[in-house]
Residue frames as qw, qx, qy, qz and C-alpha x, y, z in Angstrom:
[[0.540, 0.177, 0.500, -0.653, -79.48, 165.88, -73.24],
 [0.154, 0.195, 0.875, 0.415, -81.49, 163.12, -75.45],
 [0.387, -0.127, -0.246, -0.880, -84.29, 164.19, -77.14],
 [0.447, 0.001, 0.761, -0.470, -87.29, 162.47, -76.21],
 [0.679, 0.358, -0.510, -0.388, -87.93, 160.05, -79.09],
 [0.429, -0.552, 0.713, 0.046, -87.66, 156.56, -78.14],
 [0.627, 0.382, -0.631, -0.251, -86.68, 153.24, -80.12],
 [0.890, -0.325, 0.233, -0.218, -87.63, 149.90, -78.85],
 [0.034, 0.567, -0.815, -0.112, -84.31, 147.77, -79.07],
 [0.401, -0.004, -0.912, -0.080, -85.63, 144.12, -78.47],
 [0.703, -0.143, 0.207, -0.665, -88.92, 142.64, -77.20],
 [0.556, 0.197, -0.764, -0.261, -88.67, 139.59, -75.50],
 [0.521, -0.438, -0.731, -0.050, -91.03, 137.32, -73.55],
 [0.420, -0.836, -0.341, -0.085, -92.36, 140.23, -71.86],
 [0.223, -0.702, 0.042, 0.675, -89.28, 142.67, -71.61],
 [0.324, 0.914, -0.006, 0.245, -89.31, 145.56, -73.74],
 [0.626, -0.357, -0.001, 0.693, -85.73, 147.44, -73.96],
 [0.186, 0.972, 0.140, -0.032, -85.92, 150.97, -74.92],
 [0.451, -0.427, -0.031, 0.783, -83.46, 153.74, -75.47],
 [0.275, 0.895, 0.020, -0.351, -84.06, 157.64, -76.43],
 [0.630, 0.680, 0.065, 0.369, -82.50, 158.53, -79.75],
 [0.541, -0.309, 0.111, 0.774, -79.62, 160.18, -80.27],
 [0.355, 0.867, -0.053, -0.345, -79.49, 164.25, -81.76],
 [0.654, 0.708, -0.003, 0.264, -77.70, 164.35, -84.91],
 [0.213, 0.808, -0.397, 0.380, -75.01, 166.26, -83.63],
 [0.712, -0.632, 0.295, -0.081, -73.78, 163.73, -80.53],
 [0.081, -0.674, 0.717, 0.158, -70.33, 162.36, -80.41],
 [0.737, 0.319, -0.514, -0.303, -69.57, 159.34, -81.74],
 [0.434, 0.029, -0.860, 0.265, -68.94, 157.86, -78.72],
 [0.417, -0.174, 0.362, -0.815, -72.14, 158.35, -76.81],
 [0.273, 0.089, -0.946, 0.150, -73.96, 155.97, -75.50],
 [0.496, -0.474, -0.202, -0.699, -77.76, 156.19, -74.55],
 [0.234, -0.365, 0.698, -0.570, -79.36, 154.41, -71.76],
 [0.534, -0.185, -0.782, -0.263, -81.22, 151.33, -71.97],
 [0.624, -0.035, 0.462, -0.630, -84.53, 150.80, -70.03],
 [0.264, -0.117, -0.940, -0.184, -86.00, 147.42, -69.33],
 [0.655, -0.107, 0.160, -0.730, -89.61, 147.14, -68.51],
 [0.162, 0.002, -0.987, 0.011, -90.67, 143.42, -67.38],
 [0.660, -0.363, 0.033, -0.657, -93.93, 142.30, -66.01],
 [0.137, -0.224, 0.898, -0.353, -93.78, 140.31, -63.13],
 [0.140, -0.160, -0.949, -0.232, -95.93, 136.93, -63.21],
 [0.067, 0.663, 0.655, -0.357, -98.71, 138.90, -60.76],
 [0.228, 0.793, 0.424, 0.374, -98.72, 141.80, -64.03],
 [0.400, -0.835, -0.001, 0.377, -96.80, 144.24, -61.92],
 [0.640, 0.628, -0.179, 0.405, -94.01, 146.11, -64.09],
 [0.665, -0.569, 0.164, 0.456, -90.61, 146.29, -62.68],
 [0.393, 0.850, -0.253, 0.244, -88.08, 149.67, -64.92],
 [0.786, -0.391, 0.115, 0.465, -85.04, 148.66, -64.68],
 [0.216, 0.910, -0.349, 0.063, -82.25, 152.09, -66.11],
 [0.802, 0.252, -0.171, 0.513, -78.75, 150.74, -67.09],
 [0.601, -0.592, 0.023, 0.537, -76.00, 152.22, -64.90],
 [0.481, 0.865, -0.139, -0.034, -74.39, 155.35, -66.61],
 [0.861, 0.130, 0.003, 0.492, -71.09, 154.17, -67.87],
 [0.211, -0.919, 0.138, 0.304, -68.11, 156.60, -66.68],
 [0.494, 0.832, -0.158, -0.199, -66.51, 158.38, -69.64]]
């Protein structure tokens, strides 16, 4: 489970990319999820959630 910290990865022209922190103690090959938030041209947001990658 990720804690529920997040960290903005890159902000450009109106997408944000997120992902939650990692605990201390996660493997070294974990691998948060990345959210994109966009706003569409009528100011609507559109979350897009990255597919979870199988292990």
């Amino acid at each position: 489970m990720f804690c529920c910290q997040w960290r903005l990865l890159i902000d450009r022209d109106g997408q944000y990319y997120i992902f939650p922190s990692l605990p201390k103690n996660a493997p070294p090959n974990a691998h948060p999820p990345v959210v994109v938030i966009q706003q569409s041209d009528r100011g609507e947001y559109v979350v897009i959630l990255s597919p979870e990658a199988p292990p």
